[in-house]
PAZAPA-4460 file (N, C-alpha, C; in steps of 0.05 Angstrom, whole numbers, plus 32768, in hexadecimal, padded with zeros to 4 digits):
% residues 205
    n_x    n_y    n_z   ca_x   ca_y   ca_z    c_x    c_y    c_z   seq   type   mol
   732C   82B0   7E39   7336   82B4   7E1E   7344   82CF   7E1C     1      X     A
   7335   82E9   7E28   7343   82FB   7E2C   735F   8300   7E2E     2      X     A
   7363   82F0   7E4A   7375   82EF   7E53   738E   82E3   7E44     3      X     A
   7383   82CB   7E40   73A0   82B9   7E2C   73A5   82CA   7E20     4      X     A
   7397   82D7   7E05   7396   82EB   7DF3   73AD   82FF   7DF9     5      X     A
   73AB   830E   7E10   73BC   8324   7E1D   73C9   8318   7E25     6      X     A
   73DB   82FF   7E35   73EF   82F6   7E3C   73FE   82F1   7E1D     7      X     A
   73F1   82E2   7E09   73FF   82DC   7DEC   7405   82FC   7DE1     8      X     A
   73FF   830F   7DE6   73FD   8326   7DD8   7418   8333   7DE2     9      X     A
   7411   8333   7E00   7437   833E   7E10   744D   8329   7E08    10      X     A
   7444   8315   7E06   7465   82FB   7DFE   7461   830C   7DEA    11      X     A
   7457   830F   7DD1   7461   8319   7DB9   7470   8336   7DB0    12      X     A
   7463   8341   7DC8   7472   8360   7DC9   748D   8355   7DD7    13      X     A
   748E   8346   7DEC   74A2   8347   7DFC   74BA   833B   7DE9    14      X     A
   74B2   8324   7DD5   74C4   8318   7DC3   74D1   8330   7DB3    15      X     A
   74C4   8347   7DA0   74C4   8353   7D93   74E1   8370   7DA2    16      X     A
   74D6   836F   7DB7   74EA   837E   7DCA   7500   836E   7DD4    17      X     A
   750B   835A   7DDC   7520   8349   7DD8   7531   834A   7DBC    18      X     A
   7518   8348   7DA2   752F   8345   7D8F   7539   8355   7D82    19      X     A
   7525   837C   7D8A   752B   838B   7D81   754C   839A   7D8C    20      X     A
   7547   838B   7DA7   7562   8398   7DBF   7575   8388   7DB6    21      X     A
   7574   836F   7DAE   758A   835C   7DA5   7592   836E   7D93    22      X     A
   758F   836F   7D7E   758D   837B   7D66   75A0   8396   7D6A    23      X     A
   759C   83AC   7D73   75A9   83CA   7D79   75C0   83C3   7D96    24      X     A
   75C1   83AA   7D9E   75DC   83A5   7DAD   75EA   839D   7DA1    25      X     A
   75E3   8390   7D80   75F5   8383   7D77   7603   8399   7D60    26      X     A
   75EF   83AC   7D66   75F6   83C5   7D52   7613   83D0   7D4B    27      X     A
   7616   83D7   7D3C   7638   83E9   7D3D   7634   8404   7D43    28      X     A
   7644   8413   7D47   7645   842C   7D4C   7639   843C   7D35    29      X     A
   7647   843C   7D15   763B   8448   7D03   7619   8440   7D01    30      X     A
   7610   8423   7D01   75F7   841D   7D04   75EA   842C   7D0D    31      X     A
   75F4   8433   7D2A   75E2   843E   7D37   75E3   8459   7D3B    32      X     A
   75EF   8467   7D34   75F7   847F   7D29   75DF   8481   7D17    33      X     A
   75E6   8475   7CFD   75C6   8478   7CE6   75B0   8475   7CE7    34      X     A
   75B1   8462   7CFF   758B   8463   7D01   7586   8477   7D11    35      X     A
   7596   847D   7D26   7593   849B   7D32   758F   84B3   7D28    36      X     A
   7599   84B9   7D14   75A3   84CC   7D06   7582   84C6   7CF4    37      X     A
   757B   84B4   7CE7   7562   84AA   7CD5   754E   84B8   7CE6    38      X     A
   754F   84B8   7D06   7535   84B9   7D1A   7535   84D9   7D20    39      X     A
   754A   84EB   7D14   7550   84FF   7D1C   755F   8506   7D34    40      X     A
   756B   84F2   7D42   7579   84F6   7D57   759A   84F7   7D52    41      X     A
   75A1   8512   7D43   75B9   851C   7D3F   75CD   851B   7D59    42      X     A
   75C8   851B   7D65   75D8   852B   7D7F   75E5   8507   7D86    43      X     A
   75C7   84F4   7D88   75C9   84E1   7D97   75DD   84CD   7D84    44      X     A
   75D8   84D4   7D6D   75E9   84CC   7D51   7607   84CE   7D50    45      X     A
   760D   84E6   7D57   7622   84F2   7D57   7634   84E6   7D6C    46      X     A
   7620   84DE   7D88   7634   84D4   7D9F   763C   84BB   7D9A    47      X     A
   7628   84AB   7D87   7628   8493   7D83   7642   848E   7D79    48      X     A
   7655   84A4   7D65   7669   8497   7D59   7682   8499   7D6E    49      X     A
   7686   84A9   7D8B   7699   84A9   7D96   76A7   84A0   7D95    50      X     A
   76AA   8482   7D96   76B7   8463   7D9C   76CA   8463   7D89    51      X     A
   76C0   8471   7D77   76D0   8468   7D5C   76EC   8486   7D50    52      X     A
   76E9   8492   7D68   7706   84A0   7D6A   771C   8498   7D61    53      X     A
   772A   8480   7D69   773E   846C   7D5E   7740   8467   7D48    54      X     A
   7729   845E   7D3C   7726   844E   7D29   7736   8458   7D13    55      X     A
   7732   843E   7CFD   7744   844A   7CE4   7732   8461   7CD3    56      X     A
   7713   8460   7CD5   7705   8477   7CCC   76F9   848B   7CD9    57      X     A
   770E   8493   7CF1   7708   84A6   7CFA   7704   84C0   7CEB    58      X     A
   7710   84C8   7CE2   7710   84E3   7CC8   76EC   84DD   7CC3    59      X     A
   76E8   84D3   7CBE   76CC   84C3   7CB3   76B8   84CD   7CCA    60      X     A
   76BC   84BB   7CE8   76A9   84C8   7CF4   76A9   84E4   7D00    61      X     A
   76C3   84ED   7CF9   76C5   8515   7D00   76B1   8519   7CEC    62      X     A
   76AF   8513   7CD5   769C   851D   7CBF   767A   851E   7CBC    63      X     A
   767E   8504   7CD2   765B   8505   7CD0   7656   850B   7CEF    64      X     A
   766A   8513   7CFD   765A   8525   7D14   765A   8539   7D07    65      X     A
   766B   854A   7CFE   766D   8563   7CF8   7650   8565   7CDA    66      X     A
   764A   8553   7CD8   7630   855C   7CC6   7618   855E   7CDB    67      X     A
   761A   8547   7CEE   7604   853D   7D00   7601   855C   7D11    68      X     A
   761B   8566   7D13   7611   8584   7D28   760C   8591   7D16    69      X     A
   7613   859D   7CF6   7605   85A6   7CE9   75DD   85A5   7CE5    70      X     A
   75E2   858B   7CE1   75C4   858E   7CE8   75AC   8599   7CF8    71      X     A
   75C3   859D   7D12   75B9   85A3   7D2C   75BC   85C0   7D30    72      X     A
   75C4   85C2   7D1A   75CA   85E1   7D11   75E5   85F9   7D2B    73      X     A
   75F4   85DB   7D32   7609   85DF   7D4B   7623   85EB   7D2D    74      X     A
   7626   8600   7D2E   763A   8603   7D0D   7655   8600   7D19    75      X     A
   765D   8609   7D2E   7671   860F   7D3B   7677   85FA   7D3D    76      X     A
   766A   85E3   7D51   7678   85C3   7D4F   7678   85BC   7D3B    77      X     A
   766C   85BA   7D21   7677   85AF   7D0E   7683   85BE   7CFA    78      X     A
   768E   85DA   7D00   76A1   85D8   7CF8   76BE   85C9   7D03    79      X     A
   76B4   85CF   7D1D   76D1   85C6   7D29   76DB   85A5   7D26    80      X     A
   76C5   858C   7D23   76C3   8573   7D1E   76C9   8571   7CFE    81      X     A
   76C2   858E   7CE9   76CE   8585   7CD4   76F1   8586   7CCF    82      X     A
   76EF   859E   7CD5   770F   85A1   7CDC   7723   8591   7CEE    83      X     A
   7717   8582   7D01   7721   8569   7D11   772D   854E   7CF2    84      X     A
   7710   854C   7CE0   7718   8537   7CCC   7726   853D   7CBB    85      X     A
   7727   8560   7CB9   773D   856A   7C9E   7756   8564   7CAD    86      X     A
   775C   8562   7CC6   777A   8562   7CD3   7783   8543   7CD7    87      X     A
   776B   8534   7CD0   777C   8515   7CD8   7770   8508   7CBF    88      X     A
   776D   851C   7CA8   7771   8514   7C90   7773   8527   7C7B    89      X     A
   7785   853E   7C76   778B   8555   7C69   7786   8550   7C4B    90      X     A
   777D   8535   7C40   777C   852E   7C25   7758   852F   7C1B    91      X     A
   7749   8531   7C39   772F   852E   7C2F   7717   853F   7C23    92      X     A
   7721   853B   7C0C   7709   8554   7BFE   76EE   854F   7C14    93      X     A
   76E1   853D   7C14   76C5   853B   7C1F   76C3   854C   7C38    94      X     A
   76E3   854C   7C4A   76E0   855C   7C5F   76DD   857A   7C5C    95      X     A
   76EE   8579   7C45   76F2   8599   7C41   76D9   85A1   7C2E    96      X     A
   76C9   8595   7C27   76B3   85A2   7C1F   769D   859E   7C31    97      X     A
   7697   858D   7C4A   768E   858C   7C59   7689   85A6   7C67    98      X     A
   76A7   85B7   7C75   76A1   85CA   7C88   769B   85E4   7C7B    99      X     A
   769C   85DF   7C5F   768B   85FA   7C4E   766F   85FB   7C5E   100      X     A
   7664   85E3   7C63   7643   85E7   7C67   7644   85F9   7C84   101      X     A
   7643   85F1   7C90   7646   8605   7CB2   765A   8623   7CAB   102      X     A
   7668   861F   7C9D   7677   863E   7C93   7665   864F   7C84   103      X     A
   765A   8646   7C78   7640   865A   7C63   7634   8653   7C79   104      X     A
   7623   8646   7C88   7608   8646   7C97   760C   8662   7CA9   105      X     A
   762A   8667   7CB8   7635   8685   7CC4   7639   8694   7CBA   106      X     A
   7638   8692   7C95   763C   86AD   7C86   765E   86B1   7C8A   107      X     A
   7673   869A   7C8E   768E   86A1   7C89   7690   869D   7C70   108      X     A
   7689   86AA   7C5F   7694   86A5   7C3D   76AC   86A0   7C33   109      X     A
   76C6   86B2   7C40   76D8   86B0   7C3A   76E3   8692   7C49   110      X     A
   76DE   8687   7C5C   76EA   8676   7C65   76E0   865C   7C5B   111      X     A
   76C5   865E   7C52   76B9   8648   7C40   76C3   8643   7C25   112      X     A
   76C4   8661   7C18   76D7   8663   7BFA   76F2   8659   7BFA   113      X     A
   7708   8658   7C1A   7718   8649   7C15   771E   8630   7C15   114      X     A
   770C   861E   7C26   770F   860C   7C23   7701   85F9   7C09   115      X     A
   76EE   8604   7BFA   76E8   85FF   7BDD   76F5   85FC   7BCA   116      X     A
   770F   8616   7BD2   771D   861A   7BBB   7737   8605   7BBC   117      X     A
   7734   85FD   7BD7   7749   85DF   7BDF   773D   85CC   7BD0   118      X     A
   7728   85C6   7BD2   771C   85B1   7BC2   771B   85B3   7BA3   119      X     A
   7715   85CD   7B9A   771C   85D3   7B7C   773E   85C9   7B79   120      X     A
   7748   85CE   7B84   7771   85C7   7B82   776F   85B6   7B7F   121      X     A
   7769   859E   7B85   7767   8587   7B85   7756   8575   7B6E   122      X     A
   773E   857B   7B6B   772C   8575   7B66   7718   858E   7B4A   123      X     A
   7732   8593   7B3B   7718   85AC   7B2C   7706   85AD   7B26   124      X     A
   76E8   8598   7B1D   76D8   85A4   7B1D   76CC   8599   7B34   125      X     A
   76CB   8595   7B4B   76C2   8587   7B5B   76A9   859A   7B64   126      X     A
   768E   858D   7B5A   766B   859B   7B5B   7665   85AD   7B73   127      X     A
   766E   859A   7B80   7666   859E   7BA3   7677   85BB   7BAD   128      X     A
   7694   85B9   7BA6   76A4   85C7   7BAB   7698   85E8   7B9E   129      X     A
   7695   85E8   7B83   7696   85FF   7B73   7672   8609   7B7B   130      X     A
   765A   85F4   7B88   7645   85FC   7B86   764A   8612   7BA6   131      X     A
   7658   860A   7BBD   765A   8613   7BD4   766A   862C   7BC9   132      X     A
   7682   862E   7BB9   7691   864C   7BB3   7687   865F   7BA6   133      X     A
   7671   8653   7B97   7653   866A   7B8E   764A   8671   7BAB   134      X     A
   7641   8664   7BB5   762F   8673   7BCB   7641   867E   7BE1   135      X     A
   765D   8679   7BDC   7669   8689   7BEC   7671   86A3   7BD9   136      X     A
   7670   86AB   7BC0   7673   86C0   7BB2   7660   86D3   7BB8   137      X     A
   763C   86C5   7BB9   7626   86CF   7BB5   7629   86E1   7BD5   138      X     A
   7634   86D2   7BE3   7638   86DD   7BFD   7644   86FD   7C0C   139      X     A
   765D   86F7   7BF5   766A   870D   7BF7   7666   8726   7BE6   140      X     A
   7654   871C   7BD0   7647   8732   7BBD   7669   872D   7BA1   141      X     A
   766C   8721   7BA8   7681   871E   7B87   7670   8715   7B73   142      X     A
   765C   872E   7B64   764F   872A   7B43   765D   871F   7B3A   143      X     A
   767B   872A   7B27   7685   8729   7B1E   7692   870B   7B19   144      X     A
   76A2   8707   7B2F   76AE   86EF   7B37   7693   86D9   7B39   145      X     A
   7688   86D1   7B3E   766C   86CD   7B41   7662   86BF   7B1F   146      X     A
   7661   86D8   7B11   7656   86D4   7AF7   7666   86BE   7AE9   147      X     A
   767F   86D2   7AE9   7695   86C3   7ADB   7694   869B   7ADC   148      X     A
   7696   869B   7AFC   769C   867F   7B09   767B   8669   7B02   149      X     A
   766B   8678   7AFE   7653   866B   7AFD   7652   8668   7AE0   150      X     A
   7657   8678   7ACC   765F   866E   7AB5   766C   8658   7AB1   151      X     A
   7677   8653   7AB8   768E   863A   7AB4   7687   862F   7ABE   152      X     A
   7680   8627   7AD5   766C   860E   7AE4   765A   8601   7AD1   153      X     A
   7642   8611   7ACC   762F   8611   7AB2   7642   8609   7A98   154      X     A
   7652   860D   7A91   765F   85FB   7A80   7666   85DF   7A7D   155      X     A
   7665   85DC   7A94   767A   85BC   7A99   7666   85AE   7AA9   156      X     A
   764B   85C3   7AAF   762F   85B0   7ABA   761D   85AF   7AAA   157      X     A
   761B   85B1   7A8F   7606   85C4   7A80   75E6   85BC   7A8C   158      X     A
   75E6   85A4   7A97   75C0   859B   7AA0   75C3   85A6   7ABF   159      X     A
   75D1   85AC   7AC5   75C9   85BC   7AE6   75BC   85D3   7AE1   160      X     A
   75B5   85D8   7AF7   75A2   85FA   7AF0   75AF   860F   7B08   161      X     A
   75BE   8600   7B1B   75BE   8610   7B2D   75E1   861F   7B27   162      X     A
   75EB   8622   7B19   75FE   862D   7B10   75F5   8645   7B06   163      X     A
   75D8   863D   7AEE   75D4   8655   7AD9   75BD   8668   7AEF   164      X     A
   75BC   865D   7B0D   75A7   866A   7B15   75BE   8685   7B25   165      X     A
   75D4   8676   7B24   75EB   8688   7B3A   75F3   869E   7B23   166      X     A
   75F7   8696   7B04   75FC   86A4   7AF4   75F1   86B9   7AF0   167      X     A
   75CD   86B6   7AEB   75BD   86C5   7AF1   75B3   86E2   7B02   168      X     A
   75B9   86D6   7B18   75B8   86EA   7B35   75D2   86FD   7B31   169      X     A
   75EA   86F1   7B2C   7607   8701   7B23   75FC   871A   7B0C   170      X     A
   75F1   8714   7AFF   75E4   8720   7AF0   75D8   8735   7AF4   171      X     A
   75C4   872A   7AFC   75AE   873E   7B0A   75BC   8752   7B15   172      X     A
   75C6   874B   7B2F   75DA   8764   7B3B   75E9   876F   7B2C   173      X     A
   75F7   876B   7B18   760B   8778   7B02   75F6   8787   7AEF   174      X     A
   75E3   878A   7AF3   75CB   8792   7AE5   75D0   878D   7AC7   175      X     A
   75D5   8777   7ABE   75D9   8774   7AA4   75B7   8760   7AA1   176      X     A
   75AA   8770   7A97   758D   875D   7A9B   7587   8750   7A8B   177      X     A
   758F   8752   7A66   758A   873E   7A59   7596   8724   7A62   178      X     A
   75B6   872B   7A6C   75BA   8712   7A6B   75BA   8705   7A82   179      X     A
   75A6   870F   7A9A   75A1   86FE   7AA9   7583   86F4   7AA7   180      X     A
   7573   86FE   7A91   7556   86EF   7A84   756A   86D8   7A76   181      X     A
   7578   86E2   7A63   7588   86C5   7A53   7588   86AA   7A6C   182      X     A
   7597   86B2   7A7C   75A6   869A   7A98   758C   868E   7A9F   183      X     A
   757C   86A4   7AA5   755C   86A2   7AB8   7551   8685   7AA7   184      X     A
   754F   868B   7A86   7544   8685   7A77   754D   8667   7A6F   185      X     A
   756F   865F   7A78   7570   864C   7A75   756A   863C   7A88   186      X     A
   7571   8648   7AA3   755D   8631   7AB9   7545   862A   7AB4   187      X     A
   7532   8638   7AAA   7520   862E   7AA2   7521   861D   7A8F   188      X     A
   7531   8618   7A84   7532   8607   7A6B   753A   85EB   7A7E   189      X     A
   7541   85EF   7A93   7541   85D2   7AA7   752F   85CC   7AB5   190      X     A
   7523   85E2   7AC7   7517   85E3   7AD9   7500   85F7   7ACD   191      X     A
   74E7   85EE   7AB9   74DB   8600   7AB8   74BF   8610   7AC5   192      X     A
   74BE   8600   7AE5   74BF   860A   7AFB   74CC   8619   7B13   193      X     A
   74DF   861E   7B07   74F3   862C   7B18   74EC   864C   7B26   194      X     A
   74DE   8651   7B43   74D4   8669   7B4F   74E3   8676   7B4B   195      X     A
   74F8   8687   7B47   7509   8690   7B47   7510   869D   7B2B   196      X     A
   7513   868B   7B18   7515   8690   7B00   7502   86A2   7AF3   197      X     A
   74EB   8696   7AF2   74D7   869B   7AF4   74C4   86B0   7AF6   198      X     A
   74C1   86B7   7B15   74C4   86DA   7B1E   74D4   86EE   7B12   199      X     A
   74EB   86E1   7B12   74FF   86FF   7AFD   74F5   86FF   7AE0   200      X     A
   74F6   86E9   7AD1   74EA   86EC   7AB8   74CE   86FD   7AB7   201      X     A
   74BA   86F9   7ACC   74A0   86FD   7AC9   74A5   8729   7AD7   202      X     A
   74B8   8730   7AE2   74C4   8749   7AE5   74CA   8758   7ACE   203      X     A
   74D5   8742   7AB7   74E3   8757   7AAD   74EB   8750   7A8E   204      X     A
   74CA   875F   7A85   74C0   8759   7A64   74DE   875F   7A54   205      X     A
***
């Protein structure tokens, strides 16, 4: 009985491994790219889309290697894989806000602020765009510029918090302190957990 038992037990693994291999041969490249990428295997993710050089969405897979080596915290290749999809598609905001991430991750502010501000040309209030040209301001220490631009963000976002938190900090440094309790005060009014907020308010009766 044993035995049958353990012979029926390997057919069923053995079936299970047949249909799982069927299955990922019949895979596509992006497929298999995502479940890679799902398993944490960036690198293995990334090689997965090779094939698809030619293709008509190539621009596409320059974009998710160049995130996939981001992840891998490789900044340099993805910058260079983002800028590969800005050149064989010069129209793509997603690309050009893409290689902001690996540009701030090196602390190039100015080179991140430009290509944001390509995306703003195009695209004025575009979230993504103007949330990366804050943290490329915050970078370079522009209060000023900083305050100003986070203002207006906070305008045209009023339920985000992370505008009035950039507003805030501009603040702070400009040592204008009421009105960075005011800013402080409205993130909290979103986030009335917010560490950050929080701490400064609890600083400064």
């Amino acid at each position: 009985m044993v035995r049958r038992f353990t012979m029926k037990a390997w057919l069923v693994v053995l079936f299970f491994v047949v249909v799982v291999s069927s299955v990922w041969a019949d895979e596509s490249s992006w497929q298999k790219s995502y479940r890679l990428e799902t398993a944490g295997k960036y690198a293995e993710a990334s090689t997965a889309l090779e094939s698809t050089n030619g293709s008509v969405d190539a621009d596409f897979a320059l974009m998710r290697r160049g995130w996939l080596s981001y992840l891998q915290g490789r900044y340099n290749e993805s910058v260079d894989f983002y800028g590969r999809a800005i050149g064989k598609n010069p129209k793509s905001l997603e690309a050009r806000n893409g290689i902001t991430l690996p540009l701030l991750a090196q602390q190039r502010w100015r080179e991140a602020a430009f290509h944001a501000h390509q995306v703003i040309t195009e695209s004025a209030w575009d979230y993504t765009a103007h949330q990366r040209l804050m943290v490329a301001e915050e970078g370079q220490r522009e209060w000023k510029t900083l305050a100003e631009h986070a203002a207006r963000v906070a305008d045209r976002y009023p339920s985000d918090a992370t505008a009035l938190v950039y507003l805030a900090r501009a603040y702070a440094w400009l040592g204008e302190i009421n009105a960075a309790k005011r800013a402080y005060g409205r993130v909290l009014s979103r986030i009335p957990v917010h560490i950050e907020a929080t701490s400064y308010m609890a600083g400064k009766p």
